[in-house]
LOVEXLUM-853809 format. One line per field, with one value per atom (N, C-alpha, C, O): atom name; residue number from 1; x, z, y. Coordinates in pm, 1 decimal, decimal comma, always signed. Layout:
BEGIN
atome [CA:...];
num [NUM:...];
c1 [X:...];
c3 [Z:...];
c2 [Y:...];
***
This chain:
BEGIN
atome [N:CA:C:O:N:CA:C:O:N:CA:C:O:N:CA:C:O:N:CA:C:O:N:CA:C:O:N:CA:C:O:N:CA:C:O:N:CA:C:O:N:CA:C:O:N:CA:C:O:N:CA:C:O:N:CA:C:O:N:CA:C:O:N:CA:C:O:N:CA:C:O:N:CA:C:O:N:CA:C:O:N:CA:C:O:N:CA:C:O:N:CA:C:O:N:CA:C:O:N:CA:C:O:N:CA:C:O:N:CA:C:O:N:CA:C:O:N:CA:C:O:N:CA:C:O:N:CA:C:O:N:CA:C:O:N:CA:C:O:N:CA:C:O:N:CA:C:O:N:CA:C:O:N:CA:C:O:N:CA:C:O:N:CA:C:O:N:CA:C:O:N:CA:C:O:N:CA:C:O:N:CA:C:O:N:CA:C:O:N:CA:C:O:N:CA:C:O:N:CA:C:O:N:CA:C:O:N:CA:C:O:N:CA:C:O:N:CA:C:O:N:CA:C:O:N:CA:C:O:N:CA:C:O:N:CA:C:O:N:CA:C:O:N:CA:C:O:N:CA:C:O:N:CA:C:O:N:CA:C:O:N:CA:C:O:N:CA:C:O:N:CA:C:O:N:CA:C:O:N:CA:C:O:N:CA:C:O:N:CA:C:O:N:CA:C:O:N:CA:C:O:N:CA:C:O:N:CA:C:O:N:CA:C:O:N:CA:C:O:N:CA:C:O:N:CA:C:O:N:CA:C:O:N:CA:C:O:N:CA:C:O:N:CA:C:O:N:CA:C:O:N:CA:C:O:N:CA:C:O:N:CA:C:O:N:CA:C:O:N:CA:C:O:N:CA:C:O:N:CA:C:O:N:CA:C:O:N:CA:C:O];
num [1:1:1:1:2:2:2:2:3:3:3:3:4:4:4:4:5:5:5:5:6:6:6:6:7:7:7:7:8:8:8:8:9:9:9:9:10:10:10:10:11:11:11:11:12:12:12:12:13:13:13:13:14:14:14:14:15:15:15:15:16:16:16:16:17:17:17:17:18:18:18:18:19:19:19:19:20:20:20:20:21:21:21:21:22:22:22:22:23:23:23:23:24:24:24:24:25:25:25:25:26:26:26:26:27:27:27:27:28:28:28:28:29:29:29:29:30:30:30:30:31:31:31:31:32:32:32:32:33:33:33:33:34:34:34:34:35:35:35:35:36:36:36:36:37:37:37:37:38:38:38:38:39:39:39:39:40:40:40:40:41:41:41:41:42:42:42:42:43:43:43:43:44:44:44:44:45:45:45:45:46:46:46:46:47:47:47:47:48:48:48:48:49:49:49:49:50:50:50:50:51:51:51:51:52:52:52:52:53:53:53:53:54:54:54:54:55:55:55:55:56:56:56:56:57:57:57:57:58:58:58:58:59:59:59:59:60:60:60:60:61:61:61:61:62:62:62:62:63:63:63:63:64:64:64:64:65:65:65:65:66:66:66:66:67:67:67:67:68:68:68:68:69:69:69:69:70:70:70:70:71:71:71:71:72:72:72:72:73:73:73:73:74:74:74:74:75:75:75:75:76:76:76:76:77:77:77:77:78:78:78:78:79:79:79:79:80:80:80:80:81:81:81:81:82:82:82:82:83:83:83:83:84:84:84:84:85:85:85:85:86:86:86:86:87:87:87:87];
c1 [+10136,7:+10154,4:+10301,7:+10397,3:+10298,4:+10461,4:+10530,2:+10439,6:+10609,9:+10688,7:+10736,4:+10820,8:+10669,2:+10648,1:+10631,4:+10526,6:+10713,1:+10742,6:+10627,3:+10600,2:+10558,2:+10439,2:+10308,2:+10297,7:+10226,1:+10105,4:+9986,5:+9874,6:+10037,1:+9903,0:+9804,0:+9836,2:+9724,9:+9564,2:+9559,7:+9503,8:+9638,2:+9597,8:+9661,4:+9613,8:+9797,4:+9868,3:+9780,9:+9727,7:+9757,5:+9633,7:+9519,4:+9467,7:+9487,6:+9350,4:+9369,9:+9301,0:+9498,2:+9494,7:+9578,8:+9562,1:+9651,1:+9629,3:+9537,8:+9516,3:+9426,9:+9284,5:+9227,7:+9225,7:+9193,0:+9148,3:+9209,5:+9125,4:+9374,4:+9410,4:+9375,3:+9296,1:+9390,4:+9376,6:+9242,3:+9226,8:+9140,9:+8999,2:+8974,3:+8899,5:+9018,5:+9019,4:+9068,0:+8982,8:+9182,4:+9254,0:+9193,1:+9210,8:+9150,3:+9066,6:+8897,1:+8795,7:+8912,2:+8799,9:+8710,3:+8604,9:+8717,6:+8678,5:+8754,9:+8719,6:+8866,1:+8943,7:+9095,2:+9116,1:+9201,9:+9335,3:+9461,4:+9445,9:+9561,8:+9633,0:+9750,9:+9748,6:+9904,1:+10024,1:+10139,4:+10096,6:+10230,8:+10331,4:+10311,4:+10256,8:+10395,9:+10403,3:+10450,8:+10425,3:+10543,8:+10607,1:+10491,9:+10432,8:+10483,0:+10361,9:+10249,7:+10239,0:+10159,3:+10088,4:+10158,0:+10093,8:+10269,0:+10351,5:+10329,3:+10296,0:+10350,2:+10397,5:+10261,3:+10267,6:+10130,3:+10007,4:+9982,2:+9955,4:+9987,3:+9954,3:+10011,3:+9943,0:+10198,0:+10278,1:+10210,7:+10220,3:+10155,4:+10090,2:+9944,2:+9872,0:+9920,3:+9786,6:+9816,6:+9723,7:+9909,1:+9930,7:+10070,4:+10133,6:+10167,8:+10293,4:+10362,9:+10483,1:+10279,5:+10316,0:+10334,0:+10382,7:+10287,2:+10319,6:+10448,6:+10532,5:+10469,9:+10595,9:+10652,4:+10769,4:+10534,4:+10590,2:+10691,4:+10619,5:+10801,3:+10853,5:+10759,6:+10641,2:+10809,9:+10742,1:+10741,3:+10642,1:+10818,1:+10769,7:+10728,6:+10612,9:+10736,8:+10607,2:+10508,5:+10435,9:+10472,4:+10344,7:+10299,9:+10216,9:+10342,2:+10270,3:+10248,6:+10142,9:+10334,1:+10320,2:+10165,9:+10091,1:+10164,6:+10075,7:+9930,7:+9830,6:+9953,5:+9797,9:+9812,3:+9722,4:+9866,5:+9848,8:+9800,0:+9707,9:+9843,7:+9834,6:+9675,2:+9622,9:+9599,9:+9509,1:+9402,0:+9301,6:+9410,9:+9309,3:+9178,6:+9101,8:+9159,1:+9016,7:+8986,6:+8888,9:+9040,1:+9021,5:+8938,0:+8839,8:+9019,9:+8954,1:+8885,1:+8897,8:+8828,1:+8702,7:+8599,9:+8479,7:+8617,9:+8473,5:+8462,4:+8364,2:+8547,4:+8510,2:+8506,7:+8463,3:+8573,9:+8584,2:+8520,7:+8498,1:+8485,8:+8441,2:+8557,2:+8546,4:+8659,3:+8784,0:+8854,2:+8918,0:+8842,0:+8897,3:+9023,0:+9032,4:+9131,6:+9307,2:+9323,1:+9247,1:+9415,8:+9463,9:+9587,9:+9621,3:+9646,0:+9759,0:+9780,4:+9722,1:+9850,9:+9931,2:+10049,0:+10129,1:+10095,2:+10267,9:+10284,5:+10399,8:+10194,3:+10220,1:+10311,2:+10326,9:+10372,3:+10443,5:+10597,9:+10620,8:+10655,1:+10773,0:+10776,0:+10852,5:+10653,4:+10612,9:+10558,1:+10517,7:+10519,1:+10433,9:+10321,9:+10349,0:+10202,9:+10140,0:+10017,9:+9963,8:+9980,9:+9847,0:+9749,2:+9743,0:+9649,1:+9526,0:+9408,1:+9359,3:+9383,2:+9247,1:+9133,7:+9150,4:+9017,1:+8873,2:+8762,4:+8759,6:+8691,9:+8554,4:+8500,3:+8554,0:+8405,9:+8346,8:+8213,3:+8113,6];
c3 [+10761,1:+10825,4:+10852,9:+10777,8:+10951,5:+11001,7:+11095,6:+11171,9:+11122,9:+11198,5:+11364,3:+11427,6:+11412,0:+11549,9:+11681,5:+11697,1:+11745,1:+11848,4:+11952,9:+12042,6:+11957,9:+12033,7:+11977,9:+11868,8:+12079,3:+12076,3:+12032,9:+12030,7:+11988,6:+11956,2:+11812,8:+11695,0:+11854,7:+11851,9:+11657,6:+11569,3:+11658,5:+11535,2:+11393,6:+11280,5:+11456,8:+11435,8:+11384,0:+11276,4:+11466,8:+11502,0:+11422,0:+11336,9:+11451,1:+11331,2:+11166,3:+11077,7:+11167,1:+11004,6:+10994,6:+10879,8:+11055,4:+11002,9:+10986,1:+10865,1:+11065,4:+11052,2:+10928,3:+10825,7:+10917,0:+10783,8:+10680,7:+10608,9:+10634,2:+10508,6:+10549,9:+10467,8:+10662,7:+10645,0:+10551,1:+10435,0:+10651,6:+10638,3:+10482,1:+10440,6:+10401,9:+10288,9:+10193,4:+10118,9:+10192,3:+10157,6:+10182,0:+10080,0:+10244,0:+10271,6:+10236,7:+10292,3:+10139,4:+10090,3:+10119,5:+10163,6:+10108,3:+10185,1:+10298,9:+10416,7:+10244,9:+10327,2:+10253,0:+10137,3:+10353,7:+10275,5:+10405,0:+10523,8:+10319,2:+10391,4:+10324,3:+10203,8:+10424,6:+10401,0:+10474,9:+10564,2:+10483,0:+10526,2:+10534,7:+10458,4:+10689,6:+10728,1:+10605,7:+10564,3:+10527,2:+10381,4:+10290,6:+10251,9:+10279,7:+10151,5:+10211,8:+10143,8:+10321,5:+10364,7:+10377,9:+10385,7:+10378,4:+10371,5:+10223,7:+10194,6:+10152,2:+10006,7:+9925,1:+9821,9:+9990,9:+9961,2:+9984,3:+9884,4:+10112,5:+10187,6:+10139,1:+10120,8:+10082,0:+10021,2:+9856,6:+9776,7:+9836,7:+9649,4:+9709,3:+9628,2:+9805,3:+9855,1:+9922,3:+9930,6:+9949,9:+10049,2:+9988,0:+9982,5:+9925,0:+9879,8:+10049,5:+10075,7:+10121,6:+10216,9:+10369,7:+10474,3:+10353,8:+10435,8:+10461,7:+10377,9:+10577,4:+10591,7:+10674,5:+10709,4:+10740,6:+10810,2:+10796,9:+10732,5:+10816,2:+10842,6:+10862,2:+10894,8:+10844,2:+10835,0:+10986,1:+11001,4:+11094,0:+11259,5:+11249,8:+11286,2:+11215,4:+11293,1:+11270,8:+11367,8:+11167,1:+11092,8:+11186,5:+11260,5:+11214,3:+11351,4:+11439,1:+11487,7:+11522,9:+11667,5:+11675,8:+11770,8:+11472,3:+11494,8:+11489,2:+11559,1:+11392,9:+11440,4:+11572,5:+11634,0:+11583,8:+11759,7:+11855,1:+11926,0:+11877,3:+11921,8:+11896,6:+11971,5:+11745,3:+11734,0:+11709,8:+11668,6:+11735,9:+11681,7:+11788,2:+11729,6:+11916,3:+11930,2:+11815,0:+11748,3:+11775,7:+11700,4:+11568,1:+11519,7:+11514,7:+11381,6:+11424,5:+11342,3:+11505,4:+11483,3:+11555,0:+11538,1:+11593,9:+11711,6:+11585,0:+11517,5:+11526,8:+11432,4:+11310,6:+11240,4:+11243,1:+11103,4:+11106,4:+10988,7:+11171,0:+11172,4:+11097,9:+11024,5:+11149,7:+11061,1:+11156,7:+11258,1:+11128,9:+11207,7:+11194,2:+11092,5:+11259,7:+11264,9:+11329,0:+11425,2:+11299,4:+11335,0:+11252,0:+11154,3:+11292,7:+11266,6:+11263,4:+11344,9:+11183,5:+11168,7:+11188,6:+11098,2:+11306,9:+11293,2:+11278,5:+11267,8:+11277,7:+11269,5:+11144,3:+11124,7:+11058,2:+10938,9:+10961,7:+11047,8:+10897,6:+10878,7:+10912,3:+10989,0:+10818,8:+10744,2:+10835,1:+10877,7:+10936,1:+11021,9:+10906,8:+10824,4:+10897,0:+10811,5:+10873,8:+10971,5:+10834,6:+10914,2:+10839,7:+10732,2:+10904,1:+10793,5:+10860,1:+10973,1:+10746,3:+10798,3:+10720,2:+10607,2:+10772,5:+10741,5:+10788,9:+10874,4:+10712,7:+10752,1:+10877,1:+10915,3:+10943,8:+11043,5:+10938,4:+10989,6];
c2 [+12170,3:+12041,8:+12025,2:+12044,7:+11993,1:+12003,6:+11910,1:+11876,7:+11865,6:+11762,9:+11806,1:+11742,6:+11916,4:+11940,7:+11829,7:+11766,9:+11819,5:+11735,6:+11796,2:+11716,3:+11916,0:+11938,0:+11838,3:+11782,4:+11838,4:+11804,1:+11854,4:+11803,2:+11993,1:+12048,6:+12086,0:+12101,3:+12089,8:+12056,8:+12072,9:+12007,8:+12178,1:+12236,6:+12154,2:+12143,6:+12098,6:+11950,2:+11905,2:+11932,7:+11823,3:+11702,6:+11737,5:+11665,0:+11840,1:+11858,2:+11847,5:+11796,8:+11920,2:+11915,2:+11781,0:+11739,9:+11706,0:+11541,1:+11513,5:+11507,6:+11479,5:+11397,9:+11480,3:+11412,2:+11577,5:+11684,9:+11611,5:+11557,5:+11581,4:+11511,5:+11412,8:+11366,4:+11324,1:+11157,4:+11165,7:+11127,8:+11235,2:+11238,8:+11242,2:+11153,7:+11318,7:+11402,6:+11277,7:+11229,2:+11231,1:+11109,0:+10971,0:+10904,4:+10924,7:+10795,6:+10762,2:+10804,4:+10683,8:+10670,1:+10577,2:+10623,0:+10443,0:+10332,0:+10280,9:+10275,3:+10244,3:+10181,8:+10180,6:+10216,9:+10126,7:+10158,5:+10048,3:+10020,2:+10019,0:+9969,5:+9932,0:+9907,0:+9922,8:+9966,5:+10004,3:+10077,5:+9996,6:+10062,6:+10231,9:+10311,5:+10250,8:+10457,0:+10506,9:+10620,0:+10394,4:+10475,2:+10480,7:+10581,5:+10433,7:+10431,6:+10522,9:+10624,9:+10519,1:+10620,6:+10772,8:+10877,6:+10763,6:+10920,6:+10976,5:+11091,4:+10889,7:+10894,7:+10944,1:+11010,9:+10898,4:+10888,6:+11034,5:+11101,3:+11099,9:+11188,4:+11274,0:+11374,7:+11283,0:+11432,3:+11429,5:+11522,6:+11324,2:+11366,2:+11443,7:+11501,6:+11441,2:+11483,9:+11657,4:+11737,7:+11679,6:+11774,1:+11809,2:+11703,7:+11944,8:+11918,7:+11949,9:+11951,3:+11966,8:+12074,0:+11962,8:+12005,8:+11827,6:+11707,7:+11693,1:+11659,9:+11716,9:+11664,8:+11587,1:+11603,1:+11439,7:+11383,6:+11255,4:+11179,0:+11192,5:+11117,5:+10962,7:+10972,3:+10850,9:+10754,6:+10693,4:+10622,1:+10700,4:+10713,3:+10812,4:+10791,5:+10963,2:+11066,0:+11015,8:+10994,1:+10984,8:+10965,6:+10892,4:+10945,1:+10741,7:+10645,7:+10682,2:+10641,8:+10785,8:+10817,6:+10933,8:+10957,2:+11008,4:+11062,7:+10984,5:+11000,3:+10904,8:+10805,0:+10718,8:+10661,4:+10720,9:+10656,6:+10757,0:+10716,4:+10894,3:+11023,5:+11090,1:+11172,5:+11020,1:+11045,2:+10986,4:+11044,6:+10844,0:+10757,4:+10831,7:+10908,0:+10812,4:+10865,4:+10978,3:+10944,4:+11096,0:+11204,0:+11160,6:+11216,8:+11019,9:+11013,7:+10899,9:+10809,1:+10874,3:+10755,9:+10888,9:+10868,4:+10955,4:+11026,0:+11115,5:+11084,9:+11233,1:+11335,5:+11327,6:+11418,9:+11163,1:+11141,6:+11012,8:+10984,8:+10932,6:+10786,1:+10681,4:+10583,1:+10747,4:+10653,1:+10522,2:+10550,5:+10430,4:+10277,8:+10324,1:+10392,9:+10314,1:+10305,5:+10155,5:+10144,9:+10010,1:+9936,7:+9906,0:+9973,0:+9812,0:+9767,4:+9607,7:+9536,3:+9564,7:+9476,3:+9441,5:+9465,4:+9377,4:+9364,8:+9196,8:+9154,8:+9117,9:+8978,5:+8934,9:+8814,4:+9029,8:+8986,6:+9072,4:+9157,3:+9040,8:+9100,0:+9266,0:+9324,6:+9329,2:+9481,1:+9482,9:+9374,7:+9647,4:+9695,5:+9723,9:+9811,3:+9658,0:+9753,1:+9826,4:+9774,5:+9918,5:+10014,8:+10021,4:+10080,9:+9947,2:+9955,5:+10057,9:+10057,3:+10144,0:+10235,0:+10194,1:+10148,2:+10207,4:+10213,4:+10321,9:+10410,4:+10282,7:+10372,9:+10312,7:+10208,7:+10360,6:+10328,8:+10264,5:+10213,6];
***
């Protein structure tokens, strides 16, 4: 898992694979805290707390069609926070 400024696929897959892997019901938080979640999950994570967003933004169809995973957000507060769910 790696911090690649490309788009590709294989990226993208093994995010959704840990999100997937990592998310149980539901979850919500700051890109820091979802980073933080994800490198105790993976030693080998290495995204940044903007990669990390641009990558769920980059992939939300991916994880609702192949993982049934909800991605939204919150910015109405101070904290961006990102909340995921199950479908």
């Amino acid at each position: 898992m790696g911090n690649s400024n490309e788009g590709g696929g294989d990226d993208e897959d093994a995010f959704c694979f840990l999100l997937n892997d990592f998310l149980q019901d539901g979850w919500s938080g700051t890109a820091t805290d979802l980073c933080n979640e994800l490198k105790s999950k993976d030693i080998n994570f290495s995204y940044v707390p903007a990669t990390l967003a641009k990558q769920l933004n980059a992939s939300i169809g991916l994880l609702k069609k192949d993982y049934g995973i909800i991605y939204d957000r919150d910015i109405s507060t101070k904290t961006k926070l990102i909340i995921l769910r199950r479908e």
